[in-house]
C-alpha positions as CSV (number, residue, x, y, z in Angstrom):
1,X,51.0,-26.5,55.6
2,X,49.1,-26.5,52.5
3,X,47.8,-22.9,50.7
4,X,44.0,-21.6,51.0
5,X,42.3,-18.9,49.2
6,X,43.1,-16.5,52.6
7,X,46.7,-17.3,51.5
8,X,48.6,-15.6,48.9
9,X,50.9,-12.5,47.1
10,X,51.1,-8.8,49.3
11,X,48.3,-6.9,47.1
12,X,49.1,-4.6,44.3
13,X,47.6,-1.4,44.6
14,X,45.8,0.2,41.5
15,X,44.1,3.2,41.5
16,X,42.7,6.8,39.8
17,X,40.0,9.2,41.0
18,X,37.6,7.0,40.2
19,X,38.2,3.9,41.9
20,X,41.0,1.9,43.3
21,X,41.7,-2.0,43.6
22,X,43.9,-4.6,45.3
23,X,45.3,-6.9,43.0
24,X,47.1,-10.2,43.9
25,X,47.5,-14.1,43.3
26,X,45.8,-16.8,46.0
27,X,46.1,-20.1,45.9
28,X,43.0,-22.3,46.1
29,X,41.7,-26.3,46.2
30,X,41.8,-25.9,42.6
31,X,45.0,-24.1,41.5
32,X,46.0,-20.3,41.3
33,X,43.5,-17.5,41.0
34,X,43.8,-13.5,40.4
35,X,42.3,-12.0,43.3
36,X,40.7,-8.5,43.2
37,X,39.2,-6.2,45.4
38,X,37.4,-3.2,45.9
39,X,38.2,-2.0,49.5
40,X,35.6,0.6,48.8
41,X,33.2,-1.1,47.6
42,X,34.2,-4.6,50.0
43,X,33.9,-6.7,46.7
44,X,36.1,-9.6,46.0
45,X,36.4,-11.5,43.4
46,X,39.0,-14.2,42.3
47,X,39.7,-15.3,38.4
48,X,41.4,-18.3,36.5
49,X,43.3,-18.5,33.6
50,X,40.8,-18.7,31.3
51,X,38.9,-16.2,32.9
52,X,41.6,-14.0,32.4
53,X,42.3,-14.9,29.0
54,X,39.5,-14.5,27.6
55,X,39.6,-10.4,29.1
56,X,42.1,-10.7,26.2
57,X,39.2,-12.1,23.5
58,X,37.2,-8.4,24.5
59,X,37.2,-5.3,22.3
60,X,37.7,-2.4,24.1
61,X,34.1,-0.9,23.7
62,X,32.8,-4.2,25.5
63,X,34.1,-3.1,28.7
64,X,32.5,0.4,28.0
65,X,29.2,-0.6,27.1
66,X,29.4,-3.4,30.4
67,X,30.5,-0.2,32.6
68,X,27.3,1.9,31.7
69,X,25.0,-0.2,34.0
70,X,28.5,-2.0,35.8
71,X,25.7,-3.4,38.8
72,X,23.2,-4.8,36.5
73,X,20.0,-2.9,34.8
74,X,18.5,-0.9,37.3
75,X,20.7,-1.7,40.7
76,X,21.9,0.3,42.8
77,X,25.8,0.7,43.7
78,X,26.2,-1.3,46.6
79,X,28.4,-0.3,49.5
């Protein structure tokens, strides 16, 4: 039986006050992807390798100034 994208690792949980996500690798048509989730938010989304990599390419202020407006300029949170 081959693997799908439904098919993968037992989640890792990761979480704070602010938010908490399910972590874990799937296996798709075209290779291994990091899959993570929001259950609170029921938002998914799965990453390559050079997705993830490049995470590594960011400053650390990046991710605060992307967090500011996380939904896009003028959205609401969805959920």
């Amino acid at each position: 039986m081959g693997r799908s994208g439904q098919e993968g690792e037992v989640p890792l949980r990761i979480g704070n006050e602010f938010a908490q996500v399910e972590v874990r690798k799937v296996y798709t048509r075209n290779g291994e992807r990091l899959e993570i989730r929001s259950p609170r938010l029921g938002r998914a989304i799965q990453l390559d390798a050079l997705v993830l990599e490049s995470l590594t390419w960011q400053d650390p202020a990046g991710f605060s100034e992307w967090l500011r407006e996380p939904f896009g300029p003028n959205r609401p949170m969805e959920g």
